[in-house]
VMD Tcl script that draws the C-alpha trace (Angstrom):
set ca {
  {-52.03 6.99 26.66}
  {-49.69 8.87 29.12}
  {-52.21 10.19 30.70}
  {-53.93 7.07 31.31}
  {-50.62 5.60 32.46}
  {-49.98 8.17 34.79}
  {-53.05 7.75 36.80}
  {-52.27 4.21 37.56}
  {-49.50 4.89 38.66}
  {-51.06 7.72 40.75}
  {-53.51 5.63 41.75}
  {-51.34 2.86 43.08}
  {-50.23 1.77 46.25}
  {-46.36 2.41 46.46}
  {-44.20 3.49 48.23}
  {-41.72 5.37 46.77}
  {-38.52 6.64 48.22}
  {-39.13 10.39 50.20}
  {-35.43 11.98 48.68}
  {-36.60 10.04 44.86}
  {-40.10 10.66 45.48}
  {-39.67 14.50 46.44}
  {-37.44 14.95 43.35}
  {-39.98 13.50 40.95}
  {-42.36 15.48 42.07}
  {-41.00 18.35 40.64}
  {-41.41 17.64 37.55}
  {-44.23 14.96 37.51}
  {-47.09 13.91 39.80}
  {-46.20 11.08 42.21}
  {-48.57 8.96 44.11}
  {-47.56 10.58 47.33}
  {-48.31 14.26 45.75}
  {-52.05 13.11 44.51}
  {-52.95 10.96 47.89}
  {-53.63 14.24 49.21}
  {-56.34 15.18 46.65}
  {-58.64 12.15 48.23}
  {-58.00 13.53 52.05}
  {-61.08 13.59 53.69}
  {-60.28 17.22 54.63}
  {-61.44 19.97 52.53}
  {-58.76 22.00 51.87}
  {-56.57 19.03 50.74}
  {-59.20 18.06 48.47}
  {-58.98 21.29 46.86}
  {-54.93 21.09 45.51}
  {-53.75 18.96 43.16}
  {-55.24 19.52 39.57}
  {-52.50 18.56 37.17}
  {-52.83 15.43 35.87}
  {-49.42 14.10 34.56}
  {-47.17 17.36 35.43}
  {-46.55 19.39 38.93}
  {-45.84 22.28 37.46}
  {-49.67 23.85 36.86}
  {-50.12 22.77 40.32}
  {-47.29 25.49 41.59}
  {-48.36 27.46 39.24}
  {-51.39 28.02 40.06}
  {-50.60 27.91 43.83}
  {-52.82 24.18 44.28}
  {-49.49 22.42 44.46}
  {-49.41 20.00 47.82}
  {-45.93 18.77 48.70}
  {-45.80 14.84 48.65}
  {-44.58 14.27 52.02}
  {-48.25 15.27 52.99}
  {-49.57 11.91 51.28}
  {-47.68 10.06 53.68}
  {-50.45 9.85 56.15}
  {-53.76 10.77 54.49}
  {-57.30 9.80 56.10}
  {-59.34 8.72 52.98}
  {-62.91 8.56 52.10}
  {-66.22 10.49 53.32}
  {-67.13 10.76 56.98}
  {-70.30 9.35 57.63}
  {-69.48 6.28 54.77}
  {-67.39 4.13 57.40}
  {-69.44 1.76 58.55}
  {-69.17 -2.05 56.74}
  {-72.65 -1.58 55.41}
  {-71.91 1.43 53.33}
  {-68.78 0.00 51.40}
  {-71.17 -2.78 49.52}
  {-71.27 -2.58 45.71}
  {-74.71 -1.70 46.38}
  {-73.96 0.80 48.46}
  {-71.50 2.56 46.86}
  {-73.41 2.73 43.39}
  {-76.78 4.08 45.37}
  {-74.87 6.85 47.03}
  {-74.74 9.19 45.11}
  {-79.25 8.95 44.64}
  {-79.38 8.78 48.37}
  {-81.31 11.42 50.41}
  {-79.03 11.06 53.19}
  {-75.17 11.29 50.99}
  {-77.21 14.59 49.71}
  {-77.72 16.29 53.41}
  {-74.30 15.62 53.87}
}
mol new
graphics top color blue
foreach p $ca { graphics top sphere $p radius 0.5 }
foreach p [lrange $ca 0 end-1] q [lrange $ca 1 end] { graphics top cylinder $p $q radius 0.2 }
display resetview
C-alpha cells in the first residue's frame, strides 16, 4: 500500500517547497526528484530507480537531485503533434512501425 501511495504522490502535480522539498528527498522520493525520470533526455531517463526511498538511488550512483525536476521537457520527440495524443493513438503506439524506427 505504501508503495502504491507513494507513486501518487510522485506522480502528482505539486509543488512542493525547494528548502522542504530538498530535505525530503533525502530520505524519500519527492515528485520533483522522479520528474526527472520522464525527461525526454536520455540520460535523465536513466536515474531514478527507487521507488519509495532515495537512498538506493545514491547508492547506486542513479540519484538525480530534485531541483532538476523543476523544469523537465516531458514525453517522446516525434509524439507532439495533437493527432498523436488521441486515446487511439496512444494505445496503437507502441504496434506502430513508425514509434519502432524511432
Amino acid at each position: 500500500m505504501w508503495s502504491t501511495l507513494q507513486a501518487l504522490i510522485e506522480h502528482a502535480n505539486l509543488r512542493v517547497p525547494a528548502r522542504l522539498d530538498a530535505i525530503l528527498s533525502l530520505l524519500i522520493t519527492t515528485p520533483n526528484m522522479h520528474k526527472v525520470h520522464h525527461s525526454r533526455a536520455a540520460p535523465s531517463t536513466d536515474t531514478k530507480y527507487g521507488t519509495i526511498f532515495s537512498l538506493f538511488d545514491r547508492l547506486f550512483a542513479t540519484m538525480t537531485a530534485s531541483k532538476h525536476g523543476l523544469d523537465v521537457a516531458y514525453g517522446l520527440d516525434g509524439f507532439d503533434r495533437p493527432s498523436s495524443q488521441t486515446t487511439r493513438a496512444l494505445l496503437a503506439a507502441p504496434f506502430s512501425i513508425t514509434h519502432q524506427n524511432m
